[in-house]
C-alpha positions as CSV (number, residue, x, y, z in Angstrom):
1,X,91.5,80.0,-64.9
2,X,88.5,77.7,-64.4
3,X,86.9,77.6,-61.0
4,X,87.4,74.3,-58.9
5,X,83.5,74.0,-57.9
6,X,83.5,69.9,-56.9
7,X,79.9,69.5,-55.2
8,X,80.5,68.0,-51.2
9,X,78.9,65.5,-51.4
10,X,79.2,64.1,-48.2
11,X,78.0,67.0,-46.6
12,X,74.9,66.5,-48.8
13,X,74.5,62.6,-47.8
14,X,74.8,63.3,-44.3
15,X,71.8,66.3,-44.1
16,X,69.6,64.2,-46.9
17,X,70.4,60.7,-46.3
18,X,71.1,60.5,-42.2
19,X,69.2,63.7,-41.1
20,X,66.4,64.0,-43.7
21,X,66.4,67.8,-43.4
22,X,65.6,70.2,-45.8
23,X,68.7,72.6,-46.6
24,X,66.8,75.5,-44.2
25,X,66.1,72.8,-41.9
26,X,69.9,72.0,-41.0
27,X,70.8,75.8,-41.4
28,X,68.2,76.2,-38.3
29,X,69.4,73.3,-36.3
30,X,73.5,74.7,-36.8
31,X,72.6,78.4,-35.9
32,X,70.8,76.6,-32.7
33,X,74.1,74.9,-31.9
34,X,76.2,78.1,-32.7
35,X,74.5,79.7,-29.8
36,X,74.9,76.5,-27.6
37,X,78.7,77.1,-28.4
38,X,78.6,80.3,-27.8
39,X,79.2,81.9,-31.2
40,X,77.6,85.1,-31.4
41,X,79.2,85.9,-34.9
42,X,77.6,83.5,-36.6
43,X,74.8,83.0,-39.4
44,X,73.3,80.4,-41.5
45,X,71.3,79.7,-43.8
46,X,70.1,77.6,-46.7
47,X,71.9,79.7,-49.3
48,X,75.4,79.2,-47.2
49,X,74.4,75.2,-46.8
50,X,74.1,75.1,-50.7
51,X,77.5,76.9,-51.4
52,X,79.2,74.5,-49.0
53,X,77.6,71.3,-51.1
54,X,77.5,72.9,-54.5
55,X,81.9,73.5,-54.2
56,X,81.2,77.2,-54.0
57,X,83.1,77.4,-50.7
58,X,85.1,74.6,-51.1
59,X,86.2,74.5,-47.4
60,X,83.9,76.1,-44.7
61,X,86.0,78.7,-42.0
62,X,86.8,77.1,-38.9
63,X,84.2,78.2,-36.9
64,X,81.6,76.3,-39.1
65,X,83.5,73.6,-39.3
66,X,83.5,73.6,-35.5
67,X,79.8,74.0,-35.6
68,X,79.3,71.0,-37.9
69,X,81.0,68.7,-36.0
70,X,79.1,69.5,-33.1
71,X,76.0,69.1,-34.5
72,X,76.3,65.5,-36.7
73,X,79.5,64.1,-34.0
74,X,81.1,63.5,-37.1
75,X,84.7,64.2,-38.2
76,X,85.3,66.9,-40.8
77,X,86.8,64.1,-43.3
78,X,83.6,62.1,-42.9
79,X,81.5,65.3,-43.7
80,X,84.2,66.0,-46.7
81,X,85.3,69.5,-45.2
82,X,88.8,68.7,-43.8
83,X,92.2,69.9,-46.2
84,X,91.3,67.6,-48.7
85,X,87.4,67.4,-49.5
86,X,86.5,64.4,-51.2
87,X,85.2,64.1,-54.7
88,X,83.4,60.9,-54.7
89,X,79.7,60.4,-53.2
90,X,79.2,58.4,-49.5
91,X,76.2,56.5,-49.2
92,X,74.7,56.9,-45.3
93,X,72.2,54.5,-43.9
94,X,69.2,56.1,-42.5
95,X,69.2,57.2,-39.0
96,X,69.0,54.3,-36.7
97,X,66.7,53.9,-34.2
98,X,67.4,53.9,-30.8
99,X,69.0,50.4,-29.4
100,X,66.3,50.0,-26.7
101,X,62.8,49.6,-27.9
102,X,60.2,52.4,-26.1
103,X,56.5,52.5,-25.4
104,X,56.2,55.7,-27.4
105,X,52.3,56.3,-26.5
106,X,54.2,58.3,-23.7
107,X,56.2,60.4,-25.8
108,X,55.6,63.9,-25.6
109,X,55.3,65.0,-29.9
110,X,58.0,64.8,-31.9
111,X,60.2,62.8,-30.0
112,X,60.6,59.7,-32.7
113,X,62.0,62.8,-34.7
114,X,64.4,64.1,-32.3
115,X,65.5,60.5,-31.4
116,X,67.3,60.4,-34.4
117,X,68.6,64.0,-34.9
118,X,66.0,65.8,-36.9
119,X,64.6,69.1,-36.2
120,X,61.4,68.8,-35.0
121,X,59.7,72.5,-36.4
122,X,58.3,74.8,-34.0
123,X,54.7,74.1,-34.6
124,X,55.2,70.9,-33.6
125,X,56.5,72.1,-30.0
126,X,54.4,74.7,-29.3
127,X,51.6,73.0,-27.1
128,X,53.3,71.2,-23.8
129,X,52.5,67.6,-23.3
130,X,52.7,64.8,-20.3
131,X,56.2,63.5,-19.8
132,X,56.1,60.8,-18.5
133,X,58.1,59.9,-15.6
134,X,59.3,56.3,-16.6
135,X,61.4,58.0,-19.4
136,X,63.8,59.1,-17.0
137,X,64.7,55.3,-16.4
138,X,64.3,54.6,-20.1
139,X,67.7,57.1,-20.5
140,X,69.4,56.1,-17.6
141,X,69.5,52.2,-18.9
142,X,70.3,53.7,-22.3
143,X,73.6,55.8,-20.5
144,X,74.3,52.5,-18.7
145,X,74.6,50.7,-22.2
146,X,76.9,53.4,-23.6
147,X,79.1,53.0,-20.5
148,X,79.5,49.6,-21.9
149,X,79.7,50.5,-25.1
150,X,82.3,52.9,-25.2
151,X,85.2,50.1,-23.6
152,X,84.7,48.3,-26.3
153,X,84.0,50.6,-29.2
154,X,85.8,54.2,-28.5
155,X,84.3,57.8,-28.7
156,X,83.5,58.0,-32.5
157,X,81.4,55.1,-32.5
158,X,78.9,57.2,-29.6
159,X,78.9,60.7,-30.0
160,X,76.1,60.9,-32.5
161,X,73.9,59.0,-30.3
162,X,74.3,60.3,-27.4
163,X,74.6,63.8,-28.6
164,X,71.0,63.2,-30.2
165,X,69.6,61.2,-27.2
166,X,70.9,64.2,-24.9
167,X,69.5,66.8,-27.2
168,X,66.0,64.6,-27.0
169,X,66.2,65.2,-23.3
170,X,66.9,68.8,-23.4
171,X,63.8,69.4,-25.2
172,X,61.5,67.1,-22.7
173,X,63.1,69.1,-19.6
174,X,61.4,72.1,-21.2
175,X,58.0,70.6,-21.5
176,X,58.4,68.7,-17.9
177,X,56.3,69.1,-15.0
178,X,58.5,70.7,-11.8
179,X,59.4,67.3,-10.3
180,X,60.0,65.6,-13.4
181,X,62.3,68.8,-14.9
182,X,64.2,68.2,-11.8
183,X,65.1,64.5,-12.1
184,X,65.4,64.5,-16.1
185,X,67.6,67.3,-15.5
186,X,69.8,64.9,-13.1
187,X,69.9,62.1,-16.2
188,X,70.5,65.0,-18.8
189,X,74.0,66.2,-16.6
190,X,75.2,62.6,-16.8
191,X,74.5,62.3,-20.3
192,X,76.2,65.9,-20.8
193,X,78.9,64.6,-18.3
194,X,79.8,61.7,-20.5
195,X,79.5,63.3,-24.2
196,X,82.0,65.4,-22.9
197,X,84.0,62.2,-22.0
198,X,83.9,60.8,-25.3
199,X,84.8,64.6,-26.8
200,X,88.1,64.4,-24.0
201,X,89.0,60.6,-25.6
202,X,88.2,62.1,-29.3
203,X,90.9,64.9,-29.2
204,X,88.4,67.6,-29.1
205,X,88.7,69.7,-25.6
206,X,86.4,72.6,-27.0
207,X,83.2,70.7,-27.6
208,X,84.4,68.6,-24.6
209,X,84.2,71.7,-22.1
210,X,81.2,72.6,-24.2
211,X,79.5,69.7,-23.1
212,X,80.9,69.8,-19.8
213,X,79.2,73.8,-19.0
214,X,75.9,71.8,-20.1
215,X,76.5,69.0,-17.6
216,X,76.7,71.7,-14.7
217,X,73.8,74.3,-15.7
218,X,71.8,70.8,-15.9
219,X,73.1,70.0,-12.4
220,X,71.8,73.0,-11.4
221,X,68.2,72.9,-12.5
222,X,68.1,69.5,-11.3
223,X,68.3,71.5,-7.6
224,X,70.6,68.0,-7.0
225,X,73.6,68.5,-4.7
226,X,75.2,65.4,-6.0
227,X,74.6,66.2,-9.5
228,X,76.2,69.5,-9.0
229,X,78.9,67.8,-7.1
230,X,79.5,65.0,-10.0
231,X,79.4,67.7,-12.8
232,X,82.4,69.8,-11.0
233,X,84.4,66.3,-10.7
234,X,84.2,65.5,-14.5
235,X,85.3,69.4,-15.3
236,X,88.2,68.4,-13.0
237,X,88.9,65.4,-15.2
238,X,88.9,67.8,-18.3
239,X,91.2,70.1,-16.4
240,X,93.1,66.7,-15.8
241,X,93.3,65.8,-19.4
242,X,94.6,69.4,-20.2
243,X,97.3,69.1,-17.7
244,X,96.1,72.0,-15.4
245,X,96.5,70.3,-12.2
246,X,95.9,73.3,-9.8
247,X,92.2,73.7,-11.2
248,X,91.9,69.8,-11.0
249,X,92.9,69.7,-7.5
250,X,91.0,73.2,-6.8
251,X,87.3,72.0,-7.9
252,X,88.0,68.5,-6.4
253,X,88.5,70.3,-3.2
254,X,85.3,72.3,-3.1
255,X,83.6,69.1,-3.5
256,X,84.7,67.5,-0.8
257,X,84.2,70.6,1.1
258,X,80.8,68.7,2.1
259,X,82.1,65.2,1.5
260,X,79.6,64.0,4.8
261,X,77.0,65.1,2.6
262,X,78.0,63.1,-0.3
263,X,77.8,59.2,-1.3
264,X,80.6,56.9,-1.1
265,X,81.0,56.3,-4.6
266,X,80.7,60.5,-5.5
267,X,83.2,60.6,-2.5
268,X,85.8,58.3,-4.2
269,X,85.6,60.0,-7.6
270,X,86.4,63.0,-6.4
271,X,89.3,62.1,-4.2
272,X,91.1,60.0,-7.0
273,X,90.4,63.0,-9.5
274,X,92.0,65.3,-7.0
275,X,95.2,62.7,-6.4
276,X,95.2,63.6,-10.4
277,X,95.7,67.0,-9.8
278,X,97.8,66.4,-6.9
279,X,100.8,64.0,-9.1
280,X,100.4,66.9,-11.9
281,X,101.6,69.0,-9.4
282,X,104.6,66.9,-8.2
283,X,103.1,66.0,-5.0
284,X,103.4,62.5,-3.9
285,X,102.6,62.3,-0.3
286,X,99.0,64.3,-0.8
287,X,98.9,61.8,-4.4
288,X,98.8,59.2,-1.9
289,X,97.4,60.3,0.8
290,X,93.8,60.9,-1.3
291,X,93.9,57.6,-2.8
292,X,94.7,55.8,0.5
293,X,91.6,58.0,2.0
294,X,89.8,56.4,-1.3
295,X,90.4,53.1,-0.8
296,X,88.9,52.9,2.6
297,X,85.9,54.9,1.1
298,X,85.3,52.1,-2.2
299,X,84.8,49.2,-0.1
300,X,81.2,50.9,1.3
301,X,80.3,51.6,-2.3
302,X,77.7,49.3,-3.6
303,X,76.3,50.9,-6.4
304,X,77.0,52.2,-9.5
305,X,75.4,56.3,-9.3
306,X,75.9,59.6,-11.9
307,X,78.2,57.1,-13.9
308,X,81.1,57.0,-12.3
309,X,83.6,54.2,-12.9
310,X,84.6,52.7,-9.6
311,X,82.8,49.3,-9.4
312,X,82.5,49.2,-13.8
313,X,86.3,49.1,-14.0
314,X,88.4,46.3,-12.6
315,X,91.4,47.4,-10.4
316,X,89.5,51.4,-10.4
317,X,92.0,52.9,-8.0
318,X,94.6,51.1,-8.5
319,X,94.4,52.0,-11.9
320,X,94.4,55.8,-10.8
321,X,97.7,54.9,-8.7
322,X,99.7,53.1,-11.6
323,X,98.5,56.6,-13.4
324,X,99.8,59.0,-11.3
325,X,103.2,57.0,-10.6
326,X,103.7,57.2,-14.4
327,X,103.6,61.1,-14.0
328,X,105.6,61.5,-10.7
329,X,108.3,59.3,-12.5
330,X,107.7,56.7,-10.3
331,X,108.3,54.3,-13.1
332,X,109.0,50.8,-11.3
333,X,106.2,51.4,-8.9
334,X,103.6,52.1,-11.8
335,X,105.2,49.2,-13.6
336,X,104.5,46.9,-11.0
337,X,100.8,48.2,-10.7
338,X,99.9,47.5,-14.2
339,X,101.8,43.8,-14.3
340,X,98.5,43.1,-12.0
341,X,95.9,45.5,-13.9
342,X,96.3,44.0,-17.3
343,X,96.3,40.8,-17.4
344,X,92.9,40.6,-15.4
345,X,91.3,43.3,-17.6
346,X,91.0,41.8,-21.1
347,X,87.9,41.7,-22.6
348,X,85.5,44.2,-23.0
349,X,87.6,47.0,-21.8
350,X,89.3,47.3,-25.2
351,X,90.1,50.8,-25.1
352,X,90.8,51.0,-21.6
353,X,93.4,48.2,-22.1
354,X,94.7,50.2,-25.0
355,X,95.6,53.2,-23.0
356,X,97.0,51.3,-19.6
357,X,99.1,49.3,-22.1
358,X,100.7,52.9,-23.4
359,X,101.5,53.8,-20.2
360,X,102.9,50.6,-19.2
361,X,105.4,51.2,-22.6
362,X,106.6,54.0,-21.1
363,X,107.3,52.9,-17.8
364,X,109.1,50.1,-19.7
365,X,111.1,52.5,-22.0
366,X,111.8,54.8,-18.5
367,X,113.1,51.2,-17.1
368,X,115.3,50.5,-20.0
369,X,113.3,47.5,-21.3
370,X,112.8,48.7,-25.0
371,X,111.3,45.0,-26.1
372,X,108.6,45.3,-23.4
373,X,107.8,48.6,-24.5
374,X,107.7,47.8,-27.9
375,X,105.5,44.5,-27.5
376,X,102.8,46.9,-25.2
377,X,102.8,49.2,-28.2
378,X,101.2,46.6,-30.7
379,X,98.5,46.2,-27.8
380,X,97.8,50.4,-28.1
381,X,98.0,50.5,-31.3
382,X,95.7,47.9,-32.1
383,X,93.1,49.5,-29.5
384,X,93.6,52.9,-31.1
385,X,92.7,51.9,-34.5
386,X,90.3,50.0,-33.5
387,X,88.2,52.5,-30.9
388,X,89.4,56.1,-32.2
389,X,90.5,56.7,-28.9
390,X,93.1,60.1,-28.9
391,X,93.9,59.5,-25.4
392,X,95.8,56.4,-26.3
393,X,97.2,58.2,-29.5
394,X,98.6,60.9,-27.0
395,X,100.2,58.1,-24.6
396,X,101.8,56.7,-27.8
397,X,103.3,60.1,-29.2
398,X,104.6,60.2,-25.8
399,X,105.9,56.9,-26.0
400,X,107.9,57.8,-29.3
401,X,109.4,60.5,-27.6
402,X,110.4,58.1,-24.5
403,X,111.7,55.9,-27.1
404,X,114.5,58.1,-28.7
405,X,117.2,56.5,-27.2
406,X,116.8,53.4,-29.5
407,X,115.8,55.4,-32.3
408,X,118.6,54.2,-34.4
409,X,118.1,50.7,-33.3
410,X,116.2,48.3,-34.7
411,X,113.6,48.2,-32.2
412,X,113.4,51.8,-33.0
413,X,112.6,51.1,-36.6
414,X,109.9,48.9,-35.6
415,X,108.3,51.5,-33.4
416,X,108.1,54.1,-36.0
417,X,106.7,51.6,-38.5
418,X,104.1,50.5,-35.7
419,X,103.0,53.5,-35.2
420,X,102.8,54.7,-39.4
421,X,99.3,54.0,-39.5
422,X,98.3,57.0,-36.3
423,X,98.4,60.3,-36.6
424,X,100.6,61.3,-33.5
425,X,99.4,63.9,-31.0
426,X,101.4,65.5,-28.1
């Protein structure tokens, strides 16, 4: 029987036609991310790249796979290695530069390279050079614009970039003069801190914790209290996300073990991430109690600091309270809650609106309003084709689920049709 060997060409496209890497070249740069990842049982090399694009291996095991992903931010159907590899050839632009132009005099050599994802070889890195300090503001404006960014676009649309930007700023750190380490360590644990945010709203909680161990161990170096304190609230978030409210509530708690010490808006993050943990847990009075204690703390807060969302999301706490409502049960209170969140947050916040509109379904469906709930569900759906976002997907598996009752019903019918095009997650 003949052997199936159809070439990968999407694989190929992506390492010649978006990375511009020689087959050895991207065989260095995934064995470099195995060990970020922790895999210790891994090699790869340019013979093992040219089996996977010549059909030889027609589907890489799942640890490469894995290591991929994490490397290009790409799904394994877009780099032709999910269940059913495609046959025909993708065309990829060339890398794109970054979306802010830079005074690149200043940067230290190879940096245009690493910019857009390509190794830079080790000759090139061998003698240390100036970093300059402005960079460290060129990245925090660039992390300010993917804040922005991701409302409106969703997770998929990012990662690469800021995977490659962060990456970029790992490799400055190391040629960095003490002070300037310390504070483009700081902007490196955001930008860690937030691809591990769009991993969490992609569906992918191992390169999302991944990314979070790199936010703290950047934290540290920075020799930052508050970055350490901001990177142990977004690992609580994760924690969130996975439904283990005890850890949640448990690193929330050792950061406010020096709340005094901390800023307003550090103070309120933590707080409504530990009311998080608090509702996973069943407990009202303490849900409420930290967001009460919150919302006396966000009316001091008048800037924006390590990326947290309290003055760049409309309604922030309230938003949190409608939240944990939904998961206490509390299903006319959080109803009420997003009647007023809604309607004033259309715009840029796509996604965001996509997600609050789930949740508002199922407080609908828990109220026995099936029409409600079904006209909210056009809103998620639309937002989760449209930004990638799992999150929402999630919300709307759950909403299936809450919707059972009519399931025989027409409006039932016109859920499950709604929701054809998604893949649902619980």
């Amino acid at each position: 029987m003949a052997i199936d060997r159809t070439p990968n060409t999407r694989l190929r496209a992506v390492r010649e036609a978006r990375r511009q890497q020689s087959r050895s070249e991207f065989a260095n740069d995934l064995q470099a991310t195995a060990a970020r990842l922790g895999e210790r049982q891994v090699s790869v090399d340019a013979r093992l790249v040219a089996r996977w694009e010549d059909g030889d291996t027609r589907r890489p095991r799942a640890i490469y796979r894995r290591i991929l992903v994490a490397l290009t931010g790409m799904t394994e159907a877009e780099l032709g290695i999910g269940p059913n590899p495609p046959s025909q050839p993708v065309t990829y632009p060339p890398p794109m530069p970054t979306v802010e132009p830079v005074d690149r005099r200043q940067f230290v050599s190879g940096t245009a390279l690493a910019i857009s994802g390509v190794a830079v070889p080790s000759t090139m890195r061998t003698k240390r050079t100036r970093v300059d300090p402005a960079l460290i503001d060129y990245f925090e404006r660039q992390l300010a614009g993917h804040y922005t960014a991701d409302m409106m676009l969703g997770p998929r649309a990012l990662i690469g970039t800021v995977t490659a930007q962060l990456n970029l700023i790992t490799r400055l750190i190391d040629d960095a003069e003490a002070g300037v380490r310390h504070r483009l360590s700081a902007a490196g644990s955001a930008f860690a801190a937030f691809a591990g945010w769009l991993y969490l709203d992609a569906g992918d909680i191992a390169l999302a914790a991944h990314w979070h161990g790199v936010a703290t161990e950047l934290a540290h170096r920075s020799g930052n209290a508050q970055a350490v304190a901001c990177s142990l609230v977004d690992r609580a978030m994760a924690h969130t996300d996975a439904g283990a409210g005890g850890a949640a509530v448990d690193l929330c708690a050792n950061v406010l073990g020096v709340e005094r010490q901390l800023p307003p808006e550090l103070r309120v993050f933590a707080l409504q991430q530990q009311a998080h943990g608090a509702s996973l847990l069943g407990n009202r009075p303490e849900t409420d109690r930290l967001l009460d204690h919150a919302e006396r703390i966000i009316r001091t807060v008048d800037v924006e600091q390590w990326g947290t969302a309290c003055l760049r999301t409309p309604h922030y706490l309230q938003v949190q309270r409608a939240t944990c409502y939904g998961r206490l049960g509390l299903h006319a209170e959080a109803d009420q809650l997003w009647q007023h969140i809604i309607p004033s947050s259309a715009g840029p916040a796509r996604r965001d609106v996509g997600v609050w509109s789930a949740r508002r379904a199922r407080a609908k469906a828990a109220l026995g309003e099936p029409e409600a709930a079904l006209d909210l569900a056009h809103v998620a759906v639309d937002a989760a084709l449209g930004t990638g976002s799992i999150r929402t997907v999630r919300e709307l598996a759950s909403l299936k689920a809450d919707m059972q009752a009519w399931h025989d019903h027409s409006i039932g019918r016109d859920l499950a049709a709604l929701l054809t095009p998604l893949t649902l997650e619980t």
